[in-house]
N, C-alpha and C positions, 0 to 999 in steps of 0.2 A: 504494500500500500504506500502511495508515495504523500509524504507531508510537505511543512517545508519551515523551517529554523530562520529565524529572524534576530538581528542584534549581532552586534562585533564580537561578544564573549563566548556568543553560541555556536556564531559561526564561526569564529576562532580555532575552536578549541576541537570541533569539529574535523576541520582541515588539519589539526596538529594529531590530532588519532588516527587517520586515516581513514575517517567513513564515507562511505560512498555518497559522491556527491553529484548528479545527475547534470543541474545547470546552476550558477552563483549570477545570482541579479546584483547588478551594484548600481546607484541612483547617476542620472549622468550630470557629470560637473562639478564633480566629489573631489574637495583638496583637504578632505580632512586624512592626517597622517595615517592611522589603525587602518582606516578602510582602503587606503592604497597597501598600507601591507598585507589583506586579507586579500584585497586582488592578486598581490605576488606571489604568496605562496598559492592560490587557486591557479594559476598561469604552471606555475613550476611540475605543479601534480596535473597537468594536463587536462583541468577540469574545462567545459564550454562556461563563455562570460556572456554574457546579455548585460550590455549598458541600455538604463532605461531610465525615460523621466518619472518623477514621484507618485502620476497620475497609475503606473503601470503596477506599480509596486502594490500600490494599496489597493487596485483588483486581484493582486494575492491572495493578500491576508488582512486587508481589512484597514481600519484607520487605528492600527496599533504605531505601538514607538519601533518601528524595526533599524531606526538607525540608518538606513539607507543602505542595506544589505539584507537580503534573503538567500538563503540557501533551500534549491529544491532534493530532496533525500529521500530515500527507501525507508521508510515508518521503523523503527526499531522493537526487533522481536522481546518480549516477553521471555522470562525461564518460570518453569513450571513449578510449585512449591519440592518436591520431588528431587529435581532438578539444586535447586537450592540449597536444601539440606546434604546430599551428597557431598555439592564442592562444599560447603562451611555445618559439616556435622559439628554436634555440641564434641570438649565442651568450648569449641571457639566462636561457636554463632551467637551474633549481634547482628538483628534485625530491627528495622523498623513498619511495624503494621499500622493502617490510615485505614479509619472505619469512619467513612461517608465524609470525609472530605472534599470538596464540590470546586471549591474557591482557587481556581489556577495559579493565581495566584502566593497561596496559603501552600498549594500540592508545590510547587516551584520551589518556596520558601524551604520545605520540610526535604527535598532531595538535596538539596544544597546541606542543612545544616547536617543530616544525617552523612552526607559525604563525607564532609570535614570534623564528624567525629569517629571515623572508621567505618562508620557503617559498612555492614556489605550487601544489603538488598531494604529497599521497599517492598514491604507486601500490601496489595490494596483489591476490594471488590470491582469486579467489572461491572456491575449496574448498581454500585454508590456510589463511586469514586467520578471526577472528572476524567476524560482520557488523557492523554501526554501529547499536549499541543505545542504549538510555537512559542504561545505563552508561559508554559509552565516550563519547559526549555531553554526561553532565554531568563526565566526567573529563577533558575537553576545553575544560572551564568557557567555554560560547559560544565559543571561536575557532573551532570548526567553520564556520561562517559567515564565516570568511575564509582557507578556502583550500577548493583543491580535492581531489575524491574520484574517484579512477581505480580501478574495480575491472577486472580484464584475467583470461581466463578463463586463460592460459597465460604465467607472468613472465617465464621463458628467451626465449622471444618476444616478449614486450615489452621485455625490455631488448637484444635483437638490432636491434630495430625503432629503440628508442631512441641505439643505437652507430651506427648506419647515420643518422641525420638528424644525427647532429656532438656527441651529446650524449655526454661520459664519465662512466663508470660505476666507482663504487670499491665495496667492500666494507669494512665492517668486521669486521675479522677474530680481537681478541684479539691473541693474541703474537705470531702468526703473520705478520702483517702488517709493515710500512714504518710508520715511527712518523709520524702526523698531522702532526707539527709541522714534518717535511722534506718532509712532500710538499704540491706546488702546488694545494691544492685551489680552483678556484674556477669559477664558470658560464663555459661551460655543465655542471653539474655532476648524475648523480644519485646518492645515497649507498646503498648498501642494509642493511639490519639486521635481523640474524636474532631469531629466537626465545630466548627465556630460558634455555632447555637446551642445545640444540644448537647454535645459531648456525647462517650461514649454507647451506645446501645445496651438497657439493660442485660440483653441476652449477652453481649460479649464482656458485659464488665462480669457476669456470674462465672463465666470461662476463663478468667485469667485469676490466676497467683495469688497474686494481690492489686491494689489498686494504695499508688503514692499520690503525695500531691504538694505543690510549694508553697512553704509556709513564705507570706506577704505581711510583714508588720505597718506597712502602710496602710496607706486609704485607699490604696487601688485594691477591689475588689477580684479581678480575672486578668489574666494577661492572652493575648493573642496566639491562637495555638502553635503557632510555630517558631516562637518566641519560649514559651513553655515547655514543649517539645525539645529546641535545640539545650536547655538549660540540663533536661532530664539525661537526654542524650551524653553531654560531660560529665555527667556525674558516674556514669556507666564507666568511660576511659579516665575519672579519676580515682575510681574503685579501681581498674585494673591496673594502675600506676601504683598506688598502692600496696597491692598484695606482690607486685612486685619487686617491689624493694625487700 
């Protein structure tokens, strides 16, 4: 299925992994520096360029920020939960699971900060979740291409499947939970995090572990999930800093 990657970071980082990249649209009359270097190296790997005006671009993708560069791509395949536990069996798996996260840009925010806490896969439902659009790609600014994407047609099932091979399951839950900073999180670990509004699904908060949550001595009552998310996420790579020393 072909998509198509918008923004300098996305399309960057793209062309520096080597993914197959169809056509690179770049805006014409561009003397901004990044985007002539995204042309060079799309020139060097032999990629086709289309110079186009603004008008061209945004029958793409739309009236998003693309920077004045798109990248047209072969949609990136999915690994199967299966698949996942194989290469990162317990007890080294750190997952991150997303139950009904809609918001592309919140699903962006959360591949990104799980990248850069080690993460090694997203797990998310195929009819709760947003799909992995341009937007959530370039809100992901290229770390997409360093981790992995687990779409599971059923999550209660994946994460039963995932409790059954050795791997623990927490939620975050807001007030309701054991506060982060007393409980042992660390791999084999996977976290889960609900939606913006609702948070997580009765039925999966009763299927996981336990359920943490961060203590806020302020006046701010919730923090934005993938703000929260990323917080919980280091705390995981500081437990395992930790235990090894």
């Amino acid at each position: 299925m072909t998509s198509y990657l918008f923004g300098v970071n996305a399309v960057s980082e793209a062309l520096s992994q080597g993914r197959q990249i169809d056509v690179l649209y770049i805006e014409r009359g561009t003397r901004n520096a990044r985007l002539i270097s995204v042309r060079e190296q799309a020139q060097q790997q032999g990629i086709q360029i289309q110079v186009c005006e603004r008008r061209q671009l945004e029958e793409l993708v739309g009236e998003v920020r693309h920077q004045g560069v798109i990248a047209q791509v072969k949609g990136r395949d999915a690994v199967s939960l299966a698949q996942l536990l194989e290469q990162f069996p317990p007890p080294s798996s750190f997952f991150l699971v997303l139950d009904s996260v809609t918001d592309p840009h919140n699903f962006g925010a959360l591949i990104r900060s799980a990248a850069a806490a080690g993460c090694q896969a997203v797990i998310y439902a195929k009819d709760r979740s947003c799909p992995v659009t341009g937007i959530v790609e370039k809100t992901a600014a290229g770390t997409i291409a360093h981790i992995q994407l687990c779409q599971v047609t059923n999550l209660a099932r994946a994460i039963e499947e995932m409790k059954k091979a050795g791997v623990w399951v927490y939620g975050l839950a807001g007030e309701e939970g054991q506060s982060l900073y007393e409980t042992p999180l660390s791999a084999p670990v996977a976290l889960v995090a609900g939606s913006e509004g609702k948070g997580i699904r009765p039925l999966i908060r009763k299927l996981c572990d336990g359920l943490v949550a961060i203590p806020m001595p302020g006046q701010v009552e919730s923090l934005n999930v993938s703000v929260a998310t990323g917080i919980a996420l280091f705390e995981v790579v500081r437990n395992h800093l930790k235990i090894k020393k």
